[in-house]
C-alpha positions as CSV (number, residue, x, y, z in Angstrom):
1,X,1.0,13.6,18.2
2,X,1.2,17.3,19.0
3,X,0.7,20.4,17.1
4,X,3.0,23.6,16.7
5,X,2.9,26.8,15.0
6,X,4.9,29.7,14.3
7,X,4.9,33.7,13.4
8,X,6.6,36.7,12.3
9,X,5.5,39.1,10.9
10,X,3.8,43.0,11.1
11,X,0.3,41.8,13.3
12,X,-0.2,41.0,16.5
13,X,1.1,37.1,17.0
14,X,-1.7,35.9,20.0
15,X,-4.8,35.9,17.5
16,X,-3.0,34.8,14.5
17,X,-1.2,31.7,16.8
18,X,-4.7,30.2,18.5
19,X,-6.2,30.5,15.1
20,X,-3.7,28.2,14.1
21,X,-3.8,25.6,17.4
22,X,-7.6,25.8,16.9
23,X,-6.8,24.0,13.1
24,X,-4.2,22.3,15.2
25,X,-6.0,20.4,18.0
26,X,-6.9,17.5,16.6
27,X,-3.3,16.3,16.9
28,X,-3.2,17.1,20.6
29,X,-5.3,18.4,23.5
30,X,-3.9,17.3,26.9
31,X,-2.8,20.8,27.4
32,X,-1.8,24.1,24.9
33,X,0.3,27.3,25.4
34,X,2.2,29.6,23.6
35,X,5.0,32.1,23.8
36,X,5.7,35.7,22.5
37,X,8.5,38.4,22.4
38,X,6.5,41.4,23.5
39,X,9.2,45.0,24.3
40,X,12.4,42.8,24.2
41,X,11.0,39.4,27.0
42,X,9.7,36.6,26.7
43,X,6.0,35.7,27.5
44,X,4.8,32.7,27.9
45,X,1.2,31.3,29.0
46,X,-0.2,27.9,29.2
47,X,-3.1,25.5,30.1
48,X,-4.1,22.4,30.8
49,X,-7.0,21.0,28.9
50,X,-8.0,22.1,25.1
51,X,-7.3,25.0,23.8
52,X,-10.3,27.0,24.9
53,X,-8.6,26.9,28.5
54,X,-5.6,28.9,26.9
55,X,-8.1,31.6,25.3
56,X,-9.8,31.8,28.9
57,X,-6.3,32.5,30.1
58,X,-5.7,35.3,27.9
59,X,-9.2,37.0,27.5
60,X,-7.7,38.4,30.8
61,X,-4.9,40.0,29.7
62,X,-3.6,41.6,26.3
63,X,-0.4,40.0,25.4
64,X,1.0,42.0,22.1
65,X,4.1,40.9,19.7
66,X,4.4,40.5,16.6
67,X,6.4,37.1,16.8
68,X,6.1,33.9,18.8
69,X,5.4,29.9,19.1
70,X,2.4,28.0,20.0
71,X,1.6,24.5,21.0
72,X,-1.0,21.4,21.6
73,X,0.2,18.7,23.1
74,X,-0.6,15.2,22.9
75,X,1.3,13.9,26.2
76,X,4.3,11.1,26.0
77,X,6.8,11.7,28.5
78,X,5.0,13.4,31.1
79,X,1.5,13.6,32.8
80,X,-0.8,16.4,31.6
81,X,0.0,19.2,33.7
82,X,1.0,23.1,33.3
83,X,4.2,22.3,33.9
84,X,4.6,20.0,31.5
85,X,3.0,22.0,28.8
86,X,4.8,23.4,26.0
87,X,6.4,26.0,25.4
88,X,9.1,24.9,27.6
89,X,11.9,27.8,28.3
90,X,15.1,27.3,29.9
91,X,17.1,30.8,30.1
92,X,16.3,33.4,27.0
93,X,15.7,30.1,25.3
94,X,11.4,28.9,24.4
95,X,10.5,25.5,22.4
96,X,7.9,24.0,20.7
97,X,8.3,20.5,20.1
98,X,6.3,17.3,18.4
99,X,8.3,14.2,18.7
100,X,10.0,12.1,20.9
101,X,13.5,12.5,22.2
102,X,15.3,9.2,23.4
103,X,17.8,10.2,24.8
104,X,16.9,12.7,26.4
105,X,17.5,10.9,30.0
106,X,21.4,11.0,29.6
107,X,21.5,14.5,28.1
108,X,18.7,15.9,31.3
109,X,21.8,13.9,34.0
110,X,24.1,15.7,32.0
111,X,22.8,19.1,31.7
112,X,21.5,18.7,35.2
113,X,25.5,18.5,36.7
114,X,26.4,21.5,34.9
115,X,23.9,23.1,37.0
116,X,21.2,23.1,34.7
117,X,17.4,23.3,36.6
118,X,14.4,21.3,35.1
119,X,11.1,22.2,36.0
120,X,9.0,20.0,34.0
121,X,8.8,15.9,33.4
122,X,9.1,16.3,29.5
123,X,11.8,15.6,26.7
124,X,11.5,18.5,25.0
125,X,13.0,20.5,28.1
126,X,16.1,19.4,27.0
127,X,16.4,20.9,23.5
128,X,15.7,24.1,25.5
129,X,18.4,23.6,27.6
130,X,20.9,22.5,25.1
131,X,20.0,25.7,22.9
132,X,20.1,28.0,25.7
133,X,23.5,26.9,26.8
134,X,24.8,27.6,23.2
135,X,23.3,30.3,22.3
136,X,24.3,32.6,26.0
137,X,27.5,32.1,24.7
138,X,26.6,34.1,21.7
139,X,26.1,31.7,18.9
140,X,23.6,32.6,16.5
141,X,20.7,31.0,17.2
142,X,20.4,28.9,13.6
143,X,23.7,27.9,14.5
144,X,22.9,27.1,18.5
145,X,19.6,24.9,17.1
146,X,21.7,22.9,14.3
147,X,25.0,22.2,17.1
148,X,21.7,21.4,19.5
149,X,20.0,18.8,17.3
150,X,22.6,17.4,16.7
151,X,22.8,15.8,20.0
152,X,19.4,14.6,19.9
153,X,18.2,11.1,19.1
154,X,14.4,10.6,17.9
155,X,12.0,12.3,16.4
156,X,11.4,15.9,16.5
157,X,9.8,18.7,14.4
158,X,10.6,22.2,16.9
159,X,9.9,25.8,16.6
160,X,12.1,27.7,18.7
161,X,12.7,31.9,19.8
162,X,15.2,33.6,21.8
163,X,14.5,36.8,23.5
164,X,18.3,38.0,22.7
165,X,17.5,37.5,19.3
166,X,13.7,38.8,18.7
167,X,13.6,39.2,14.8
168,X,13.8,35.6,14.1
169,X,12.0,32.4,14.5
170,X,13.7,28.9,14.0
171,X,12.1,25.7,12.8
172,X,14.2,22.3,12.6
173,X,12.9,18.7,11.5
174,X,13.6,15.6,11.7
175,X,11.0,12.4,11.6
176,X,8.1,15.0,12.1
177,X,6.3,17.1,9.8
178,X,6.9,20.7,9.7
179,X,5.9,23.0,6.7
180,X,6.7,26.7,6.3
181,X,3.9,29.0,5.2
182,X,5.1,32.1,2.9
183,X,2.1,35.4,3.5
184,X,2.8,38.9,2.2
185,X,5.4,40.3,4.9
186,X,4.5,37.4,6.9
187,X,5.8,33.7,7.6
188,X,4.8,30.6,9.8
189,X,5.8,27.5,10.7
190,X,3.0,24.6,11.5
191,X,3.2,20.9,11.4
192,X,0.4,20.7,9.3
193,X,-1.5,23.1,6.2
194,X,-4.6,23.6,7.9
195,X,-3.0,25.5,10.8
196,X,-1.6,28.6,8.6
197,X,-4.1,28.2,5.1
198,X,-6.7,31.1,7.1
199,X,-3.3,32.9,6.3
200,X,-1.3,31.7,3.0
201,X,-1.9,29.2,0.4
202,X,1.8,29.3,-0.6
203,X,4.5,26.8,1.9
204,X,7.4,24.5,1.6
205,X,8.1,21.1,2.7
206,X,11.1,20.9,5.2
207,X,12.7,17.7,4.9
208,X,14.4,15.3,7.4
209,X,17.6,17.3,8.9
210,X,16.8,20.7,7.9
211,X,16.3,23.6,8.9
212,X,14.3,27.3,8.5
213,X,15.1,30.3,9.5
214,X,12.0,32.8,9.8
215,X,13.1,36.8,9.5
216,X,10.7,40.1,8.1
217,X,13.6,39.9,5.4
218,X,12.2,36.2,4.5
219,X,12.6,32.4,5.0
220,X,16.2,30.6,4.6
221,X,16.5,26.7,4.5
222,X,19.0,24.9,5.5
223,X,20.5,21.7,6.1
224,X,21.1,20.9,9.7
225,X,25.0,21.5,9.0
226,X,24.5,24.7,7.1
227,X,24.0,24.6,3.6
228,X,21.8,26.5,1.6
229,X,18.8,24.4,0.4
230,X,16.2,25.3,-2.3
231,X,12.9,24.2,-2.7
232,X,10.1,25.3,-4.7
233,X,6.9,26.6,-3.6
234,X,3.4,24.5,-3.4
235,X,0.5,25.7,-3.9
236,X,-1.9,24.4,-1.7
237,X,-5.3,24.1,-3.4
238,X,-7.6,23.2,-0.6
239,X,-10.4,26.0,0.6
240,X,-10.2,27.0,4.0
241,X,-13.8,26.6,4.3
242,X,-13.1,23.0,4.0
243,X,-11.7,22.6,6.9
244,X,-14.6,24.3,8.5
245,X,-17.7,22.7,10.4
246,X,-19.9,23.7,7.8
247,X,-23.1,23.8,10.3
248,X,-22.2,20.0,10.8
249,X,-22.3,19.2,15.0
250,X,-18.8,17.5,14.1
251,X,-16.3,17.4,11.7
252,X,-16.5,13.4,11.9
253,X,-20.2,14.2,10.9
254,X,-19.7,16.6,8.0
255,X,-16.3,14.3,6.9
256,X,-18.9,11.1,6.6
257,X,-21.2,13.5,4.6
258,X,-18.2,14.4,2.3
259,X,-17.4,10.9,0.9
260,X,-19.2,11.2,-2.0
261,X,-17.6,14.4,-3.0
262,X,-14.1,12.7,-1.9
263,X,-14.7,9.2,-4.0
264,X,-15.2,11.3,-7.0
265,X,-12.6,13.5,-6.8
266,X,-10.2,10.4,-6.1
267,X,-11.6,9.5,-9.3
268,X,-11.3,12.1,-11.3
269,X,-9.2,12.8,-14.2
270,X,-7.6,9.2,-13.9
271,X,-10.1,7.1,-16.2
272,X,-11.7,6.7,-18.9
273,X,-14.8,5.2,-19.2
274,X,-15.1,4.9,-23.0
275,X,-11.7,3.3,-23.4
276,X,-11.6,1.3,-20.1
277,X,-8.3,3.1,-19.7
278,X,-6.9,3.7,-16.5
279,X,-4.4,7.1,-16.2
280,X,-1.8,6.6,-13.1
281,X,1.3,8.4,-15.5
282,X,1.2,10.9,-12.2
283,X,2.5,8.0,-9.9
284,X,5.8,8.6,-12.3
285,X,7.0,4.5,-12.6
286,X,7.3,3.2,-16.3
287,X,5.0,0.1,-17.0
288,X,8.2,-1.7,-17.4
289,X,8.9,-1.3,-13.7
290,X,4.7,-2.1,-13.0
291,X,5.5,-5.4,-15.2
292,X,8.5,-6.5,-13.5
293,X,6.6,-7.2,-10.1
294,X,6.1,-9.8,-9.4
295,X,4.6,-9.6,-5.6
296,X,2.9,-6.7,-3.5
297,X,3.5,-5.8,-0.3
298,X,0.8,-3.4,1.4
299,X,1.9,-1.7,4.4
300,X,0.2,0.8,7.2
301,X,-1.7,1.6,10.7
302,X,-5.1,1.4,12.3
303,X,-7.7,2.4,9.4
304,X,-5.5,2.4,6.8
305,X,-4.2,-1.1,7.5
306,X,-8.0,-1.6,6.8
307,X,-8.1,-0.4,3.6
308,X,-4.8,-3.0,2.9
309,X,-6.9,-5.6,3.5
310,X,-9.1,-4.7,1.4
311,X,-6.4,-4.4,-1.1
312,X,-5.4,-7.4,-0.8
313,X,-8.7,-8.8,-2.2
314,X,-9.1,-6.6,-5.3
315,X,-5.2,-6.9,-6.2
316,X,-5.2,-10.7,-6.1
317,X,-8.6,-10.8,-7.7
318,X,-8.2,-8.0,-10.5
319,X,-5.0,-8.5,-11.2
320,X,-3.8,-12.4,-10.1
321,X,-1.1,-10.9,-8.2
322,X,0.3,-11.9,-4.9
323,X,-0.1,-9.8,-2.3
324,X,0.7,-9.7,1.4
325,X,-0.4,-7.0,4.0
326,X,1.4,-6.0,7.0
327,X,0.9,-4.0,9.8
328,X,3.6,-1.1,9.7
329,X,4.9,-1.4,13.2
330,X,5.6,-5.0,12.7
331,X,7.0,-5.0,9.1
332,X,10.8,-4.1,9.4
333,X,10.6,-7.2,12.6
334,X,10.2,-10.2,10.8
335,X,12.5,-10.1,7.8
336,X,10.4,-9.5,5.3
337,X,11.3,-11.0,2.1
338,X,11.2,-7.5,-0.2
339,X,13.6,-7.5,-3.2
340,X,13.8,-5.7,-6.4
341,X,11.0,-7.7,-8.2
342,X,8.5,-6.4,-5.2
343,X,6.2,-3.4,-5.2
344,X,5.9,-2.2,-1.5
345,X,2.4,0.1,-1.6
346,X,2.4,2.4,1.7
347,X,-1.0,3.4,2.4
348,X,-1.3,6.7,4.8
349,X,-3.5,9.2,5.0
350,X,-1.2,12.0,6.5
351,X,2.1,10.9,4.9
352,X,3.7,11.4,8.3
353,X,3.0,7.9,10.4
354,X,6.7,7.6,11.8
355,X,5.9,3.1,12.0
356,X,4.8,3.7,8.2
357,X,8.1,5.2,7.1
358,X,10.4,3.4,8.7
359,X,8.4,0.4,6.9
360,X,8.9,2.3,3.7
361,X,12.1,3.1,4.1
362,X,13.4,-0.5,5.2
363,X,11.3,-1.7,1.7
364,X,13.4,0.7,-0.5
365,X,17.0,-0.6,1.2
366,X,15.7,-4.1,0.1
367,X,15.5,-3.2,-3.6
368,X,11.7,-2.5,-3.7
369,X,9.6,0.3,-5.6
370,X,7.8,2.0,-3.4
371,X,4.6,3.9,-3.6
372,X,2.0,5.8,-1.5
373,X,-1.7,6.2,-1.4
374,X,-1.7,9.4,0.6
375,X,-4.0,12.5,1.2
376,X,-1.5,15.3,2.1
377,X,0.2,16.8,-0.3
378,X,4.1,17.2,0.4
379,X,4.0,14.5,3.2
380,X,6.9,12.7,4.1
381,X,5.9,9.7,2.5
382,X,4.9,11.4,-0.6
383,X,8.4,13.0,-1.1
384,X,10.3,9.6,0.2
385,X,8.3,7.5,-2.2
386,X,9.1,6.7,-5.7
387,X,5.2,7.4,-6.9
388,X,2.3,8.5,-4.8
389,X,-1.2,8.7,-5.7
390,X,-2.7,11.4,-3.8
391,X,-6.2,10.7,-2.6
392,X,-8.2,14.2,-3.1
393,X,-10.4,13.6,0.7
394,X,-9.2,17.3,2.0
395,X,-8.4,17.7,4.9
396,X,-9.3,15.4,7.2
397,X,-10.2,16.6,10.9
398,X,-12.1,14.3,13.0
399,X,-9.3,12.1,14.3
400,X,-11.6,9.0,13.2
401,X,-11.2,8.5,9.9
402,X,-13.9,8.5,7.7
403,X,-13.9,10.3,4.1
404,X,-10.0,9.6,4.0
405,X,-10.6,5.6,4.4
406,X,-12.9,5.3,1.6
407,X,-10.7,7.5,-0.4
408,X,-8.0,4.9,0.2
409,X,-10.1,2.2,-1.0
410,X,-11.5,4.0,-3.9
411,X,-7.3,4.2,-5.1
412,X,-6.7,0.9,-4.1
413,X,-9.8,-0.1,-6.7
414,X,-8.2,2.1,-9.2
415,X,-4.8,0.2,-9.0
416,X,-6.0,-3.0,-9.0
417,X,-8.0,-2.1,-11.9
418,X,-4.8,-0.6,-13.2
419,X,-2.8,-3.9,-12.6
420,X,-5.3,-6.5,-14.0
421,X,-5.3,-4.3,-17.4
422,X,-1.1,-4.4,-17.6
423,X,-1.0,-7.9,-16.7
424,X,-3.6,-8.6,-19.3
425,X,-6.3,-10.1,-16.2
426,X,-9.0,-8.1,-17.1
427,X,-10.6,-7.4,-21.3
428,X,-11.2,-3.8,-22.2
429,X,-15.0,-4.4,-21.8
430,X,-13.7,-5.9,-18.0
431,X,-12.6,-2.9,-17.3
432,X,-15.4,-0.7,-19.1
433,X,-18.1,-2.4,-16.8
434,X,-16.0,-2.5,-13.5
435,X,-15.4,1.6,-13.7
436,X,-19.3,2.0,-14.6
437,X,-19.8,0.4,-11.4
438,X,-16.9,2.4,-9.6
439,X,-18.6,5.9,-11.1
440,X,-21.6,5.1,-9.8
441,X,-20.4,5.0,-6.3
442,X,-20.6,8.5,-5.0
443,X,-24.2,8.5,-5.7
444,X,-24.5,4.9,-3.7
445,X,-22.6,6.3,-1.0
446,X,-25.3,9.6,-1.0
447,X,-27.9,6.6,-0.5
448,X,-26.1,4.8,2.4
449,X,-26.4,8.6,4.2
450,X,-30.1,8.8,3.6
451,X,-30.2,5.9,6.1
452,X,-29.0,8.3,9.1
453,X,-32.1,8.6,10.9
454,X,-32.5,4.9,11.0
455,X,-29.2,4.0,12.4
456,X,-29.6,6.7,14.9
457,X,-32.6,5.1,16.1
458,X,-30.7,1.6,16.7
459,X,-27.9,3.8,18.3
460,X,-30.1,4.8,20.7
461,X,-31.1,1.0,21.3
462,X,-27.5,-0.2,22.2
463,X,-25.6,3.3,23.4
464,X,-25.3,1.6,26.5
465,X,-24.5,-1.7,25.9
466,X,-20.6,-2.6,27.1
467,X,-19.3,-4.9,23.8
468,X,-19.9,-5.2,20.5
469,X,-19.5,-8.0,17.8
470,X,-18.9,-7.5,14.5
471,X,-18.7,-9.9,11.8
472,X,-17.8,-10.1,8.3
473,X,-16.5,-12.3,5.3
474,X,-14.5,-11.9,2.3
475,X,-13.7,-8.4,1.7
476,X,-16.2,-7.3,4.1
477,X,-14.2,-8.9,6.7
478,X,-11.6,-5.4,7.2
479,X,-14.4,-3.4,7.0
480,X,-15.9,-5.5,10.2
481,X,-12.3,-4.6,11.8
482,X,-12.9,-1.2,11.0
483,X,-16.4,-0.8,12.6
484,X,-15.3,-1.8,15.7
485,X,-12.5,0.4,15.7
486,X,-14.3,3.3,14.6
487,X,-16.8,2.2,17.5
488,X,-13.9,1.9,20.2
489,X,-12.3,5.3,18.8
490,X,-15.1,7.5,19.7
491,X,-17.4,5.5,22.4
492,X,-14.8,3.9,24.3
493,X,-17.2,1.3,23.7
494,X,-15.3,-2.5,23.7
495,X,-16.0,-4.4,20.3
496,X,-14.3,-7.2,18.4
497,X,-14.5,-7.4,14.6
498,X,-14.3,-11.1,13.3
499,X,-14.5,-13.2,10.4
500,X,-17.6,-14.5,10.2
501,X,-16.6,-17.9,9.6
502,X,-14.4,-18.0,12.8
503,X,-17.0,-17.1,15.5
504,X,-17.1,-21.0,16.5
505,X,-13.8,-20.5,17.2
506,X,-14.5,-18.6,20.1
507,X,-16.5,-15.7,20.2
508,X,-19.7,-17.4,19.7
509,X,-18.8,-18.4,23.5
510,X,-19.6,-14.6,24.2
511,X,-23.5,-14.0,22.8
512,X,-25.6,-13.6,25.1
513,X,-29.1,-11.6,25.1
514,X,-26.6,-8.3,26.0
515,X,-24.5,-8.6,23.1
516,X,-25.4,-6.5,19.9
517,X,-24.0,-8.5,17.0
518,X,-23.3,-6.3,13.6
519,X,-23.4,-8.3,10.9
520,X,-22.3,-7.2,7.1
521,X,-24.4,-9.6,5.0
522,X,-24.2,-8.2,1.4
523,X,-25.3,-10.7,-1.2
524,X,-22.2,-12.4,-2.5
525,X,-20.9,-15.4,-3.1
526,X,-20.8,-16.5,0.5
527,X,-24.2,-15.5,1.1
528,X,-26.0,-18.1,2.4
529,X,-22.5,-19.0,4.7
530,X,-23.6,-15.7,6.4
531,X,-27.3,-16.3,6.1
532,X,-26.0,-19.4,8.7
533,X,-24.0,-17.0,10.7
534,X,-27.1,-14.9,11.3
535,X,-29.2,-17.7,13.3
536,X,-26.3,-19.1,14.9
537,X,-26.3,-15.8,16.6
538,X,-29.9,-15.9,17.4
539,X,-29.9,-19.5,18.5
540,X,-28.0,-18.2,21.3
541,X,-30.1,-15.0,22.1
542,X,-27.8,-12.7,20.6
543,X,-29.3,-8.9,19.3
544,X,-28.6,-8.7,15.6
545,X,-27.9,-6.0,13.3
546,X,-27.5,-6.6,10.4
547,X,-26.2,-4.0,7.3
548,X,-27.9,-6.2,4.2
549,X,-28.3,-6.1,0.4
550,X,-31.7,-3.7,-0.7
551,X,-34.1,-6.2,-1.6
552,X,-33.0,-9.0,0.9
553,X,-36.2,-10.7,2.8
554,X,-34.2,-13.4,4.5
555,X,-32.0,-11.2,6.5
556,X,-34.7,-8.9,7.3
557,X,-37.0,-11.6,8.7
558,X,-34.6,-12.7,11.2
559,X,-32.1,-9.7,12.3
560,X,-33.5,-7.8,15.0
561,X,-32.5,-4.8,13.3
562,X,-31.7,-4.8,8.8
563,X,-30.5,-1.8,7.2
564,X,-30.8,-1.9,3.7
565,X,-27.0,-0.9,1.6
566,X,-27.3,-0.8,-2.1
567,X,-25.8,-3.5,-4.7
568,X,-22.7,-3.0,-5.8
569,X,-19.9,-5.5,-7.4
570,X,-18.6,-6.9,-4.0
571,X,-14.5,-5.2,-4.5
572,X,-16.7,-2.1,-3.6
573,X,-19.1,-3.1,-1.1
574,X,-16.4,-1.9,1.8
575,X,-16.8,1.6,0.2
576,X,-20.7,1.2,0.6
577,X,-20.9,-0.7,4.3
578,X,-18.2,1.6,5.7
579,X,-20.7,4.2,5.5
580,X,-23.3,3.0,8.2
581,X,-21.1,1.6,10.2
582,X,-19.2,5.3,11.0
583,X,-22.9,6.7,11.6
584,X,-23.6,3.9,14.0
585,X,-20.1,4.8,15.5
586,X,-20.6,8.2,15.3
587,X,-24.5,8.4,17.0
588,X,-23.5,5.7,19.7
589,X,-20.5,8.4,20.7
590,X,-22.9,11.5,20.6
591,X,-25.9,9.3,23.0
592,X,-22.5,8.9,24.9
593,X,-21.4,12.2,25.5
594,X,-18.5,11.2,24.0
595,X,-15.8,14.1,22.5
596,X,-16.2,12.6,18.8
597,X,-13.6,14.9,17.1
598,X,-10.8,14.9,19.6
599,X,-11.2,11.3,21.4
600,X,-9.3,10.6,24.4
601,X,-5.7,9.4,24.2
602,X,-5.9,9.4,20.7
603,X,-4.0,11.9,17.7
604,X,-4.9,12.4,14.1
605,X,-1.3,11.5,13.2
606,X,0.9,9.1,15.1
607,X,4.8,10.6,14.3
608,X,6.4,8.2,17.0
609,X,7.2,5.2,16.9
C-alpha cells in the first residue's frame, strides 16, 4: 500500500526521513514527499515518481527542522500526480496516510459547504481537513486527531503535525500497520521496522484504535478515546545490513540467495532430530486444544495462498486431517462452516494483509482457534491470533516474494509433522527420517542456485515470448501457480499455471511452436502421468522446459530444455522447484528491463481490502 514515517527529535529531520522512505518504497512508488516544521511553518515538498525524484527536489535547497512526516504512495483514490501526493495539508494542519477512507465522499461534500477548499483527488485530504477544523479552534492536537478519526470509516494508519503546535508529532491506527520506534532523545513513527532500524532497534506495536503521541519529553499511547495504554518494548533482532543489497543487482536476487539461510533458521530450535520431537510450545495452544480439531482451515493472498496449497497436501497426508484452503478475500463470502472444533491457520508474511484479517477475525467469531505463520514480528495478525509461528526470513524487500514463501512452506512442513505425531499418523522413526530429509534442505536449496547460469541462458531464449504455461501435479501443482505469478509480477509477462492433468481441458488448445511450456516433473508417484504430459506438449510443437529429478534421462531426451533439481521426499519438492522457477522469473524481468524490486501497480503489503 503506502509507506509513512515520522521524527522528532535533536537532528535534522530531511536526511533521517528519506533514509527511512528509501526502506519504505517497496510499499509504494507512484509518487513521495515529505513535510517539516522549520522556524515555526510548515514545509512541504513532493514528487511524482520514486523517491529519487524527491531527493532531486531537495539537493536544491536545504530544508532544516528537527521534526516532520514523510510519505510513498502507492495510488488508490487518485491518479499519480503532485497534487495528489502526500503530505496533504489543509490550514496549519499536514498528513500522512496509508489506508483507505470510505467515506470520505460524504465527509469532502460536507466539509466542502462549510467552505472548505480541496486541492487534490485523494481520501486522505479529508482527515486533514477534519483535523485542521478542530484543531484552529484550539483543541489539542491528540485530542483534534482522536474527535477526527472518529468520523472516518476504513482503514488508516496516519502521521500527522501542526505548525501551531511544533513539539509534537501524532500517529493514529486503525486496520494499518504503524509501529513507534524509541532512539536516545529521538522517536519515529513508520509503518514498518525496516524504515526506522538504521536508527533504533527498540519500538512498539500500536494496535487498532490507538493512538501515539511523539514529544522530546517521550512517547504516550493512547486509545482513540483517551486512555492511557501500556505496552512493552520489542526488541527487534534483525541487522540492518539485512535489509541491505549486499552487492546483489536486486534485493529479489539477494532474497532468492537467502533461502537457505531462511529455511534453516525457520528450523531452528523447534526439533529434534534424535527424538523425532517437534517443539511448537512457542505457538502457546495446549495439545488438548491441537487434539480437539477436528478440521483445518488454511487462509491467505497471492504467494502465500500458494504455500496453503501446499499445506493442504502435507496436512492431509502427515497428519490424516481434513483440510480446506481458501483464498482470504473470498473466505468471510461463502459461510464458511468454522466452529469451535476447527483450527483456522492464517498464513502471511507481513501480518498486515487487511483481506487476511478480516478472514481471521470472522474465523475467531465462529469459535475457531486461530493461528499465524507470519514473518514480522508484532504484526497485526501475530498479536490478533491465538498462536503464531514466526517464520525467521528477515525482512523481506523485493515485493515478489521469494525467501519468505519457502519459509512458509518450510513451517507448514513443520506443523504437519507436528500434527501427524499428536494424532499418532506418523512412528517416532516416521518422524526421525522425515526431519533428516527437512535438515538437509538448505544445502538442496544452495544446489538448486548453482543452476543460475543455466536458467539465465533459457531466459534469454524466451524473454520475449508473450505467454507462458506452466504445469504441475500433486503438490507441485501450487508451486506451478506460483511460477507464473512470480513471472507475471516482475515481467508483465502473461502465463497460466495448470494442473497438469487438466491441460486437455483447454489449454492444450493454446501450444503452439511460440508457447514456452514449464513443466515441474520431479520423480513421484505420478511420474510417468507427467512423462505423458511432456509429449502431448511436443506433439503439438510446444517449447518445453522442464525442471526434472537429477538423474532423469527420459525427461531430458525429450524437453527442449531439462534442469536438473535434486531428490527430495515429494512434501518438500515445492521448497526445491520454487527455487528455479524465481530465477527464471527473475532473469526474464532483468532481459526485460523490467523494475524487479518495485513492479508496477504492485505493493509489498496489501492493507485494503
Amino acid at each position: 500500500m503506502c509507506g509513512i514515517i515520522g521524527y522528532i527529535g535533536k537532528e535534522q529531520a530531511v536526511p533521517i526521513l528519506i533514509e527511512g522512505l528509501k526502506k519504505l518504497e517497496y510499499r509504494g512508488y507512484d509518487s513521495s514527499g515529505i513535510a517539516v516544521i522549520r522556524n515555526g511553518r510548515l514545509e512541504v515538498r513532493r514528487a511524482v515518481g520514486k523517491l529519487q525524484n524527491l531527493e532531486a527536489v531537495l539537493r536544491n535547497e536545504s530544508l532544516s527542522g528537527r521534526m516532520g512526516v514523510g510519505h510513498v504512495r502507492w495510488a488508490t483514490h487518485g491518479r499519480p500526480s503532485e497534487e495528489n501526493a502526500h503530505p496533504h495539508r489543509a490550514g496549519s494542519v499536514v498528513v500522512v496516510h496509508n489506508g483507505i477512507i470510505e467515506n470520505y465522499t460524504s465527509l469532502k461534500r460536507e466539509l466542502s459547504a462549510q467552505g472548505r477548499v480541496f486541492s487534490s483527488e485523494t481520501d486522505t485530504e479529508v482527515i486533514a481537513h477534519l483535523i485542521d477544523g478542530i484543531a484552529e479552534k484550539g483543541t489539542p492536537l491528540d485530542q483534534a486527531v482522536r474527535e477526527a478519526t472518529a468520523r472516518l470509516v476504513g482503514a488508516y494508519a496516519i502521521a500527522v503535525i501542526d505548525e501551531r503546535t511544533p513539539d509534537v508529532v501524532v500517529g493514529a491506527r486503525k486496520g494499518s500497520p504503524l509501529v513507534v520506534g524509541l532512539g536516545q532523545g529521538e522517536f519515529f513513527l513508520a509503518s514498518d521496522i525496516p524504515a526506522i532500524l538504521h536508527r533504533t532497534r527498540d519500538v512498539l506495536f500500536l494496535n487498532d484504535d490507538e493512538m501515539a503521541v511523539l514529544s522530546d519529553e517521550g512517547v504516550r499511547l493512547t486509545d482513540l478515546k483517551g486512555n492511557e495504554v501500556t505496552r512493552d518494548v520489542t526488541r527487534v533482532l534483525w541487522n540492518p545490513v539485512m535489509a541491505e543489497k549486499g552487492g546483489y543487482r536486486h534485493f529479489m536476487l539477494k532474497e532468492i540467495y537467502e533461502q537457505p539461510r531462511a529455511i534453516m533458521d525457520t528450523i531452528r530450535g523447534r526439533m529434534s532430530q534424535e527424538t523425532g520431537a517437534i517443539h511448537l510450545e512457542e505457538v502457546g495452544i495446549s495439545r488438548e486444544q491441537f487434539n480437539a480439531v477436528n478440521k483445518i482451515f488454511i487462509v491467505a493472498c497471492g504467494t502465500s495462498w500458494h504455500a496453503g496449497l501446499v499445506g493442504k497436501y502435507m496436512f492431509e497426508e502427515l497428519a490424516a486431517i481434513p483440510t480446506e484452503v481458501d483464498i482470504a478475500s473470498e473466505f468471510r463470502y461463502r459461510g464458511p462452516l468454522v466452529n469451535k472444533q476447527s483450527l483456522f491457520i492464517a498464513i502471511t508474511q507481513s501480518g498486515e494483509t487487511a483481506d487476511t484479517l478480516a478472514a481471521m477475525r470472522e474465523a475467531r467469531a465462529r469459535g475457531a482457534t486461530v493461528i499465524t505463520i507470519c514473518n514480522v514480528v508484532g504484526s497485526t495478525a501475530s498479536r490478533e491470533a491465538d498462536g503464531v509461528v514466526y517464520t525467521h526470513a528477515g525482512p523481506e524487500i523485493g515485493v515478489a516474494s521469494t525467501k519468505a514463501f519457502t519459509a512458509q512452506l518450510t513451517a507448514l512442513y513443520l506443523f504437519g509433522l507436528f500434527f501427524g505425531s499428536l494424532r499418532g499418523a506418523l512412528s517416532a522413526e516416521d518422524m526421525k527420517k522425515k526431519l533428516a530429509d527437512l535438515v538437509h534442505i538448505p544445502t538442496l536449496v544452495e544446489r538448486c542456485l548453482e543452476q543460475n547460469e543455466a536458467i539465465e541462458l533459457i531466459a534469454k531464449r524466451y524473454f520475449k515470448s508473450s505467454d507462458f504455461l506452466y504445469l504441475g501435479r500433486g503438490p507441485n501443482y501450487p508451486i506451478a501457480l506460483e511460477g507464473a505469478l512470480k513471472l507475471k509480477e516482475i515481467s508483465y509477462i502473461h502465463a497460466e499455471g495448470y494442473p497438469a492433468g487438466e491441460m486437455k481441458h483447454g489449454p492444450i488448445a493454446l501450444i503452439d511452436e511460440n508457447m514456452p511450456v514449464v513443466v515441474l516433473a520431479g520423480k513421484n508417484g505420478v511420474y510417468e502421468k507427467i512423462l505423458a504430459n511432456v509429449q502431448e506438449v511436443k506433439a503439438r510443437g510446444g517449447m518445453v522446459i522442464a525442471f526434472m529429478t537429477e538423474g532423469d534421462a527420459e525427461i531430458g531426451k525429450i524437453a527442449d530444455h531439462a534442469v536438473p533439481v535434486p531428490p527430495t521426499n515429494q512434501l518438500l519438492m515445492p521448497i526445491l522447484m520454487s527455487i528455479p522457477l524465481q530465477l527464471l522469473a527473475y532473469h526474464i524481468a532483468v532481459l526485460r528491463g523490467a523494475d524487479v524490486d518495485q513492479p508496477r501497480n504492485l505493493a509489498k503489503s496489501v492493507t485494503v481490502e
